[in-house]
C-alpha positions as CSV (number, residue, x, y, z in Angstrom):
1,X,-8.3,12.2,-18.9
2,X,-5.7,14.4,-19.5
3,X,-6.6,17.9,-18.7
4,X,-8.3,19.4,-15.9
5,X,-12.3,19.7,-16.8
6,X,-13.9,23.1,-15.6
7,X,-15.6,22.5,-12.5
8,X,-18.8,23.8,-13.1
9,X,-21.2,25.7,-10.4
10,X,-21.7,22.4,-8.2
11,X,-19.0,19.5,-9.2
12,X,-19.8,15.8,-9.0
13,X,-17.8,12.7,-9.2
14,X,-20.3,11.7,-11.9
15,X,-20.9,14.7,-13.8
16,X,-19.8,14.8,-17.4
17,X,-16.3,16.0,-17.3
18,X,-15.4,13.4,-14.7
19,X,-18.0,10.5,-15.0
20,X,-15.2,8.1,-17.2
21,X,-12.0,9.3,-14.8
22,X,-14.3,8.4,-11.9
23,X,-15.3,5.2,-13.1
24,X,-12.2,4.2,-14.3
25,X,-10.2,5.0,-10.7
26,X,-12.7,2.9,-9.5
27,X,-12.4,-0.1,-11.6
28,X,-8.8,-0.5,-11.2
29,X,-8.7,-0.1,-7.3
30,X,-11.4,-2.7,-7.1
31,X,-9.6,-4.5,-8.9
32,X,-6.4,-4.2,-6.7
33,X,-8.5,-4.8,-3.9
34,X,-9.9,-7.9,-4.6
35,X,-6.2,-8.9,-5.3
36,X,-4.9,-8.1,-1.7
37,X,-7.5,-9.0,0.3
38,X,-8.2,-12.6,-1.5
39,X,-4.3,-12.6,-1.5
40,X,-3.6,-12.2,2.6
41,X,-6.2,-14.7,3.0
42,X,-5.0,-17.6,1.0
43,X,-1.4,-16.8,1.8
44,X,-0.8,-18.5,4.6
45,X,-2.1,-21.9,2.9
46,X,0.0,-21.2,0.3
47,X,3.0,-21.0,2.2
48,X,2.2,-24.0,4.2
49,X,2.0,-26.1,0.8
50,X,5.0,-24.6,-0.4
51,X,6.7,-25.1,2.8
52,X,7.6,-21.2,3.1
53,X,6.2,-20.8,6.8
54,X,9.6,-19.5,7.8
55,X,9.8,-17.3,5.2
56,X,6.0,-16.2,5.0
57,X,7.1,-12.1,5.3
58,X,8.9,-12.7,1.5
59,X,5.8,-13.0,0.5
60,X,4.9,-9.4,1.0
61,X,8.2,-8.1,0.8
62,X,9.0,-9.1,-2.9
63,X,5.9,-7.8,-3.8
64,X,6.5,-4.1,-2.0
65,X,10.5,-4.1,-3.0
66,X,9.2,-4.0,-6.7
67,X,6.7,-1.9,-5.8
68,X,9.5,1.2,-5.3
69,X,10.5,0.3,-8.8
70,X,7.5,0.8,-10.6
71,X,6.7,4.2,-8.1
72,X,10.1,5.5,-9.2
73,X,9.8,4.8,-13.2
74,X,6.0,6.0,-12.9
75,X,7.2,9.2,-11.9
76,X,8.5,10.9,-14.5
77,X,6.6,9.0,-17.4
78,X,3.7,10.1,-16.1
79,X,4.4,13.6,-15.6
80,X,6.3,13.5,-19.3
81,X,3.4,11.8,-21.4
82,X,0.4,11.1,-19.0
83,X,-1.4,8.0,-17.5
84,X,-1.8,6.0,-20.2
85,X,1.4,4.1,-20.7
86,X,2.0,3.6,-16.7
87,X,-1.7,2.3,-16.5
88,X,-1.5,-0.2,-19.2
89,X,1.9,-1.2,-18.5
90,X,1.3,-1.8,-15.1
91,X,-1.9,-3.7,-16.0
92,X,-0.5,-6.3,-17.8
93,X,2.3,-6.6,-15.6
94,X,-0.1,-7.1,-12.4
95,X,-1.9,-10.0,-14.7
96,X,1.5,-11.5,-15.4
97,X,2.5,-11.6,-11.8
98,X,-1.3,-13.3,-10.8
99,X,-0.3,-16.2,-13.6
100,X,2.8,-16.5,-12.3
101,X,1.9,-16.6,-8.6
102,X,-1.0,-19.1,-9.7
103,X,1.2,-21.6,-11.2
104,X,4.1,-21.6,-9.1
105,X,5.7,-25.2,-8.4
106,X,7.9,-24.0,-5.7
107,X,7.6,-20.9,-3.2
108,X,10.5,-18.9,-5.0
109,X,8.6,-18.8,-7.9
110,X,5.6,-17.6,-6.0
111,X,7.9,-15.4,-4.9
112,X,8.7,-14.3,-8.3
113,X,4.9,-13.9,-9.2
114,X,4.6,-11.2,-6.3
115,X,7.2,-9.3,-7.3
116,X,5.3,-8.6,-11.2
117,X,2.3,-7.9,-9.3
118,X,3.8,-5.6,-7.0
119,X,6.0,-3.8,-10.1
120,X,2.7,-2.8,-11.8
121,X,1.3,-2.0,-8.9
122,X,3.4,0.5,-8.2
123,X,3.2,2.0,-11.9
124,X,-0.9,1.9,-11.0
125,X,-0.8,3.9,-8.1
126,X,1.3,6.7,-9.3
127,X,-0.8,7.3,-12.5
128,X,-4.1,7.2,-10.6
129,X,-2.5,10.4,-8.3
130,X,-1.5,12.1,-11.6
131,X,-5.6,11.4,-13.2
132,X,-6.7,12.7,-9.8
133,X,-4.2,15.9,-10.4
134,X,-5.2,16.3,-13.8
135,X,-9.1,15.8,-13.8
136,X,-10.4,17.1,-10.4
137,X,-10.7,20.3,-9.0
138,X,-8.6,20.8,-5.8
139,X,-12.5,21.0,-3.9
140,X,-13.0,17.1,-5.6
141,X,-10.0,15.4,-5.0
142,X,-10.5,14.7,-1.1
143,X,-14.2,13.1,-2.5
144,X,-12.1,11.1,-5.1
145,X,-10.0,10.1,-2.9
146,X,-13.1,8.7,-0.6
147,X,-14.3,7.1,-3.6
148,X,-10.7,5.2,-3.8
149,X,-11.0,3.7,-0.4
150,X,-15.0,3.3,-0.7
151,X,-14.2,1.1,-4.0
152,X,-12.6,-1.6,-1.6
153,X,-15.6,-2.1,0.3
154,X,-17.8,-4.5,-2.3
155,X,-14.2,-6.8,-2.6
156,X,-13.8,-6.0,1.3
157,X,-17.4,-7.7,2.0
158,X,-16.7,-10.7,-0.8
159,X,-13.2,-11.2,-1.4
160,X,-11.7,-12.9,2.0
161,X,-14.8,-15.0,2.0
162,X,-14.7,-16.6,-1.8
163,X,-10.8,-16.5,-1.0
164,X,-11.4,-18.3,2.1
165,X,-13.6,-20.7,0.6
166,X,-11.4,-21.3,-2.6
167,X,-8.3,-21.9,-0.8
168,X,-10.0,-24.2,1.2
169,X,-12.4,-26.4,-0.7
170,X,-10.3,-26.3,-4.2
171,X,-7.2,-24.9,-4.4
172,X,-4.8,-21.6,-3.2
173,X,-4.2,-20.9,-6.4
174,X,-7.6,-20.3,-7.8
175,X,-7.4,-17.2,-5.3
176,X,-4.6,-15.8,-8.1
177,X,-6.0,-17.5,-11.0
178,X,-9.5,-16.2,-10.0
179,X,-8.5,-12.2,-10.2
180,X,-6.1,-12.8,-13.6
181,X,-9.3,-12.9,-15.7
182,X,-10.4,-9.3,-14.5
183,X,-7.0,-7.9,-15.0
184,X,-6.8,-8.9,-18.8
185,X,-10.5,-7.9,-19.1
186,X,-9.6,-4.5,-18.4
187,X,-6.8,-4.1,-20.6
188,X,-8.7,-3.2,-24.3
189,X,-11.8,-1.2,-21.9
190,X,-9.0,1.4,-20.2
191,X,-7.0,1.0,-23.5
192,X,-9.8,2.7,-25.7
193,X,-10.6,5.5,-23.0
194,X,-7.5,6.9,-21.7
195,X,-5.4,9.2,-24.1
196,X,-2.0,9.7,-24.2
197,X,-1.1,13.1,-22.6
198,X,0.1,15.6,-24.3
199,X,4.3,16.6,-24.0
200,X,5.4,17.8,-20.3
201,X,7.9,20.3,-19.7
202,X,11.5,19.4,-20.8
203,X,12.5,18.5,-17.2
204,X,9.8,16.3,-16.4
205,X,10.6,14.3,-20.0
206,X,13.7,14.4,-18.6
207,X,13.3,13.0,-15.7
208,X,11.0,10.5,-17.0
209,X,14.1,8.9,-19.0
210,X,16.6,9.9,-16.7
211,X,19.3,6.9,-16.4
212,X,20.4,8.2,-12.6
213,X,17.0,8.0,-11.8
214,X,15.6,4.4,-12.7
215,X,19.1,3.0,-11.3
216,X,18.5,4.9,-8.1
217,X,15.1,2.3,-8.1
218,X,16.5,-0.4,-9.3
219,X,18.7,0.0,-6.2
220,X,16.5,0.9,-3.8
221,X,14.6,-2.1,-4.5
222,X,17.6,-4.5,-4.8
223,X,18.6,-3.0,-1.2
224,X,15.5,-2.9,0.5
225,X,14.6,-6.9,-0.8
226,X,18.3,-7.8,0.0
227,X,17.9,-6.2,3.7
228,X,14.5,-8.3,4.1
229,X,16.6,-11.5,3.2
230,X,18.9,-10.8,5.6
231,X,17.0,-10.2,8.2
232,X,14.8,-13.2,7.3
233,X,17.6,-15.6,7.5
234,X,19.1,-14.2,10.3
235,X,22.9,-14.4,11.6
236,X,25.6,-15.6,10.5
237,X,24.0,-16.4,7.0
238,X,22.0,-13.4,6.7
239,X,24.6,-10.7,8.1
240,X,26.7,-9.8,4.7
241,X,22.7,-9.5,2.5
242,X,21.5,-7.1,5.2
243,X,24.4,-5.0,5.5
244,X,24.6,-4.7,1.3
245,X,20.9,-3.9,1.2
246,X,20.9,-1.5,3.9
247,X,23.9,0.0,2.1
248,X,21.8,0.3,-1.4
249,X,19.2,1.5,0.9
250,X,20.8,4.6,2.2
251,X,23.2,4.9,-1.2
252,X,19.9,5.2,-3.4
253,X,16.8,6.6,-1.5
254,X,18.2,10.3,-1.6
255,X,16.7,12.2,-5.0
256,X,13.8,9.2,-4.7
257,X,12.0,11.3,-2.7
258,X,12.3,15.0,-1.2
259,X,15.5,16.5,0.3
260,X,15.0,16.2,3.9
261,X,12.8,13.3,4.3
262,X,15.9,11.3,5.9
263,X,15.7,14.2,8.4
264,X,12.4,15.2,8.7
265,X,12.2,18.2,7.5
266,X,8.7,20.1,7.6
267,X,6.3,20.2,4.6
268,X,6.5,17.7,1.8
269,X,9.6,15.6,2.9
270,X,8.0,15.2,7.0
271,X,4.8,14.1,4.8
272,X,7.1,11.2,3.1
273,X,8.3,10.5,6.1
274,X,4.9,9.9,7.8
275,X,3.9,7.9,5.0
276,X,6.3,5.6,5.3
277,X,5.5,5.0,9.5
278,X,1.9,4.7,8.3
279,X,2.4,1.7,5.8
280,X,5.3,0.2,7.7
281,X,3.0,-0.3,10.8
282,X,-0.1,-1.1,8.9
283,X,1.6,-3.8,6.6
284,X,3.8,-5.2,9.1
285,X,0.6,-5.9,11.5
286,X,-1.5,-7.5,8.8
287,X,1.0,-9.6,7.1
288,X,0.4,-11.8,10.6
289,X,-3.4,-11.3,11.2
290,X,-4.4,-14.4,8.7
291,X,-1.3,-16.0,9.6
292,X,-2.5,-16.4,13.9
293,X,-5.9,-16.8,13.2
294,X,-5.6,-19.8,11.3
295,X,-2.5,-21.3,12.4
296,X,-2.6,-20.3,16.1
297,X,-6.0,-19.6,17.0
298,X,-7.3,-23.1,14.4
299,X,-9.9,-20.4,12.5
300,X,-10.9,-21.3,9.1
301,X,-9.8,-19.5,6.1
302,X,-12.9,-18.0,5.4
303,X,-13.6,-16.7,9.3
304,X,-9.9,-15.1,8.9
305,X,-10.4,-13.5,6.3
306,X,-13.4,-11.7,7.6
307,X,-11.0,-9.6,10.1
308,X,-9.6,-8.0,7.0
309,X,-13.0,-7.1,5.8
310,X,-14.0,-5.2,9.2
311,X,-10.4,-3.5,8.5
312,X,-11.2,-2.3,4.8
313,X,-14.9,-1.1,6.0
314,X,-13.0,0.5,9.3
315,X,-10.6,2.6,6.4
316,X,-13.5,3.2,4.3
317,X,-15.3,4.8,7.2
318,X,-12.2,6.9,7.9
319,X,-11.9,8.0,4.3
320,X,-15.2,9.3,4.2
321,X,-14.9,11.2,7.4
322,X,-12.0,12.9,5.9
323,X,-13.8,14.0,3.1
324,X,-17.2,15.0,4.9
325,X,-17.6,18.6,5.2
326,X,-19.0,19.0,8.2
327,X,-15.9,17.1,9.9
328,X,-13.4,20.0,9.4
329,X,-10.1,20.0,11.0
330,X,-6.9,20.9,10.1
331,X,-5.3,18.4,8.0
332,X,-2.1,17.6,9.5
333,X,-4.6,17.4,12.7
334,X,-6.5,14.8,11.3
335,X,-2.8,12.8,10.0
336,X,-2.4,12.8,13.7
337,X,-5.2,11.5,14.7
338,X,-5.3,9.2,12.3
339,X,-2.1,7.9,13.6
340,X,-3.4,7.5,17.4
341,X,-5.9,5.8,16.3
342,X,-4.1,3.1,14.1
343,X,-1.3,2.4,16.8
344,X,-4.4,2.3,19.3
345,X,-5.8,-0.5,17.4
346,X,-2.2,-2.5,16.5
347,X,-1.9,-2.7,20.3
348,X,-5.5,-4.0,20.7
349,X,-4.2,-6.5,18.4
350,X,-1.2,-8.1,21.7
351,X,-3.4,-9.7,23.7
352,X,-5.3,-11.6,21.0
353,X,-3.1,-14.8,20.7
354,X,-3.7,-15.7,24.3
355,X,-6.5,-18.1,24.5
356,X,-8.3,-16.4,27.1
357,X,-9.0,-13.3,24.9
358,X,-12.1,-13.9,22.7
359,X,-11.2,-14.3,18.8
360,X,-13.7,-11.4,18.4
361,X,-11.6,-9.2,19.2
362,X,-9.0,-9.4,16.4
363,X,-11.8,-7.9,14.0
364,X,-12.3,-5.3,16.6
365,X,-9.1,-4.1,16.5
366,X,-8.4,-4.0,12.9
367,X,-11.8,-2.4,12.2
368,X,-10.2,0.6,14.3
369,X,-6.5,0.2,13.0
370,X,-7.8,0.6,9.5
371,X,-10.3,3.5,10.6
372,X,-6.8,5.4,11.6
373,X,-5.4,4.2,8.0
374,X,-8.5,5.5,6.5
375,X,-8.1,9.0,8.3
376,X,-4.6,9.7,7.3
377,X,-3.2,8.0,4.2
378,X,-6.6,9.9,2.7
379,X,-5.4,12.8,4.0
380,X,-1.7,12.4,3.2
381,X,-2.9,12.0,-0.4
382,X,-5.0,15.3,-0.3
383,X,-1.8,17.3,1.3
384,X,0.7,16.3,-1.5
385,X,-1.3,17.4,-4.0
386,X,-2.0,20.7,-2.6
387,X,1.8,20.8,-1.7
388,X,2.5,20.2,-5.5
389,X,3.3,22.7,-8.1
390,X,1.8,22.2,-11.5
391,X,3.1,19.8,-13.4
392,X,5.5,17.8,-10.9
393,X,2.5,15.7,-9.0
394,X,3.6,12.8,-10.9
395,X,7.2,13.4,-9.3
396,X,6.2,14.0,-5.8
397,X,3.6,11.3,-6.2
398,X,5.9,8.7,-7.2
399,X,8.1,10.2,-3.8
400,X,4.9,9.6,-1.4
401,X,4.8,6.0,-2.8
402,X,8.5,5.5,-2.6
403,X,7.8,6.2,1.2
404,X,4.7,4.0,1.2
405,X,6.5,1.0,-0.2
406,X,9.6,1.4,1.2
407,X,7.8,1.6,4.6
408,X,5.5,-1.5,4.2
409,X,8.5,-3.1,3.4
410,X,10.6,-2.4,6.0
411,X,7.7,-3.0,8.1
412,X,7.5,-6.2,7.1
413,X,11.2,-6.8,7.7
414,X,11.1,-6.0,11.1
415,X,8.1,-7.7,11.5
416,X,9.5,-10.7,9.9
417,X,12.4,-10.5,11.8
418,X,10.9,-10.7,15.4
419,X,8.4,-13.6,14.1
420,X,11.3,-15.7,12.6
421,X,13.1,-15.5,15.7
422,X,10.8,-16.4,18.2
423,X,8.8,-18.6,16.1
424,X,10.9,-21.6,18.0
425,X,10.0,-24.7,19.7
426,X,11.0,-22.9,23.3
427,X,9.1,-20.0,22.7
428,X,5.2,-20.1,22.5
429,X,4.1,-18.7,19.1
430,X,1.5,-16.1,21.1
431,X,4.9,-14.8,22.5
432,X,5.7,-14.3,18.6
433,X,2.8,-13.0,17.6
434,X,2.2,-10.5,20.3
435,X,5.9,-9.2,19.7
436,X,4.9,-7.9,16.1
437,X,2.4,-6.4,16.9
438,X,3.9,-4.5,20.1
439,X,6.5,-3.0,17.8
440,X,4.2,-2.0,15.4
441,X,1.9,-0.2,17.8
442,X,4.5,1.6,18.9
443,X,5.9,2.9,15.5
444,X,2.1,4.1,14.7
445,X,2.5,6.2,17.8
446,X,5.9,7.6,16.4
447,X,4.1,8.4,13.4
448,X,1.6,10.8,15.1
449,X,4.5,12.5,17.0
450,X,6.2,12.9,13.5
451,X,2.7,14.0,11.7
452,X,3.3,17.4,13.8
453,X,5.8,18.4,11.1
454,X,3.7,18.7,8.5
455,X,2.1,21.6,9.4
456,X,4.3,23.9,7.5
457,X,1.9,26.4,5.1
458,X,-1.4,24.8,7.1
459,X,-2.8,27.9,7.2
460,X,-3.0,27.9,3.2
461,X,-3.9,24.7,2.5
462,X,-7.0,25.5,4.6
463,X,-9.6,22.8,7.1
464,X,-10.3,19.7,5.7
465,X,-13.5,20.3,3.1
């Protein structure tokens, strides 16, 4: 899996040279599937048992402030010695994070057991790109990357039901417990089929080790969890956290991802950029979704998690359209479409903590919230590849994700923040809810206005096919 395979006169996902890559992708992002989706659903029980109401936005943000960690050290490893240690490494730390999570006494430790999961996460995502990079042909990779987001719909259908009903007829933690067994499971299959890549160049072995680098993450991470605790706790107490971690933040994000991102500078950094608007409004909006409908709106578990399910069939559908090829746009067209369409469906979502609007209509709005996701983060993985040279996909990879996480997370933050202040006993939680998800409509709307600055070498990278 570590060299590209020759295409052949008409290329399939399952054809020979790519039937183990293909199945293998699609292993481990069920897998990672089934671990989000049970995990938003049985969240907000868990918090209430663990009396972290309050603090329920932690809960997401320690697992996306690790995240950047493991996207930053993937980077360079992967590009330096393949998939194969980032894949395995990040495997076993995801498993340790579920037992962790799945045992905790108190909701720090929960805490804690998000943060593993989200560290090899993050080492997971950057060596699927670099298989992705390495096995398909350029006229594949929008098909794998349907695949991807296609993989989530059997654990989309499944998970927030079994979650739903676990959480509430046994136990929250069998939701973590539950996945752990799948994780270790996988371990000795992927072990004995993926083989370690062959030497990179010299700078992208020395990038993999580079010192500046991993402290830059270690940084960025520290900040951007610091600046959610701050925000979380609010003034006076959580003034001096948030100022440190928005310090780290600025200090360590530049040479994390590409020059110019900060300014959004066309091509690859604007693309960063975009990324980060994309996950930032997505994650910040969903955090809250189980949260209303069971605490607000009195829906069961198993009920709220089936609004998350119409959201991961609504990006499936997406994904596929962006990969059909009779639907053929210009990509950075299609980003910005994509974006219209997800802050369309976050706004949908304001209205939907009043009583007088029908619960239905939560699903509704996800389903076309996640459609947008589906459209462009698809896309936005097509586009860095194609804007990669040989050999540094890994790198600029492991840049896209740094935007990713560090966008959910700041997402979250500000999503956090609104909720914990208005989540008072003189203001009406709809009030609270509907603030979220105001602000993040509107900063999926900022990120099709950015999407526009992409378009730099369109005309090479070709319609979407």
């Amino acid at each position: 899996m570590t060299t590209r395979a020759d295409p052949g006169p008409s290329p399939r996902l399952l054809a020979p040279p790519y039937r183990v890559g293909t199945i293998a992708i699609v292993i481990l992002v069920t897998l990672v599937a089934f671990e989000a989706l049970a995990v938003a659903t049985a969240m907000p029980l868990a918090a209430s048992a663990l009396h972290g109401v309050r603090a329920y936005g932690l809960a997401f943000a320690s697992f996306f402030g690790t995240q950047l960690l493991g996207v930053v050290a993937a980077g360079g490893w992967t590009d330096a010695s393949g998939p194969r240690g980032p894949v395995l490494g990040g495997l076993a730390l995801f498993a340790a994070g579920l037992l962790v999570a799945g045992t905790a006494p108190t909701f720090p430790v929960l805490l804690v057991g998000r943060a593993l999961t989200g560290l090899g996460g993050g080492l997971l995502v950057v060596a699927l790109y670099v298989v992705v990079a390495q096995v398909y042909p350029q006229d594949l990779q929008p098909r794998v990357f349907g695949a991807i987001s296609t993989a989530w719909v059997m654990p989309s259908i499944v998970g927030p039901g079994i979650a739903g009903w676990l959480a509430t007829h046994w136990s929250w933690r069998a939701v973590f417990l539950g996945v752990l067994p799948l994780a270790v499971l996988l371990v000795p299959v992927l072990a004995a089929r993926l083989r370690p890549g062959a030497p990179g160049d010299p700078s992208a072995r020395a990038a993999a080790g580079a010192p500046g680098r991993l402290l830059r993450g270690v940084g960025l991470a520290a900040g951007a969890l610091a600046l959610q605790a701050g925000i979380d706790a609010g003034a006076p107490v959580g003034i001096a956290p948030a100022v440190v971690g928005a310090t780290l933040v600025c200090v360590s994000l530049p040479g994390l991802v590409p020059a110019g991102t900060v300014r959004l500078r066309r091509g690859l950094p604007a693309l960063v950029a975009v990324r980060g608007f994309f996950t930032g409004t997505f994650a910040g909006a969903e955090a809250f979704v189980p949260l209303m409908l069971v605490l607000h709106r009195g829906v069961p578990p198993a009920l709220a998690g089936a609004a998350l399910t119409c959201g991961s069939l609504g990006w499936t559908a997406g994904s596929w359209l962006q990969g059909s090829t009779w639907f053929r746009i210009e990509r950075t067209a299609m980003l910005t479409l994509g974006a219209l369409v997800l802050g369309a469906g976050v706004l949908l979502l304001v209205v939907t903590p009043l009583g007088a609007a029908p619960v239905a209509l939560v699903p509704l709005a996800w389903v076309v919230a996640a459609a947008g996701m589906g459209l462009g983060m698809s896309s936005m993985s097509v586009l860095t590849l194609r804007l990669s040279p040989p050999g540094q996909e890994g790198r600029n990879s492991s840049g896209l994700q740094v935007g990713d996480a560090l966008g959910s997370l700041l997402g979250i933050a500000l999503a956090g923040a609104l909720f914990s202040a208005l989540h008072t006993p003189a203001v009406p939680d709809a009030g609270a809810y509907a603030a979220v998800w105001l602000a993040m409509g509107v900063l999926g709307l900022l990120a099709a206005a950015v999407s526009r600055r992409v378009a730099t070498g369109e005309a090479a990278l070709g319609p979407a096919s």
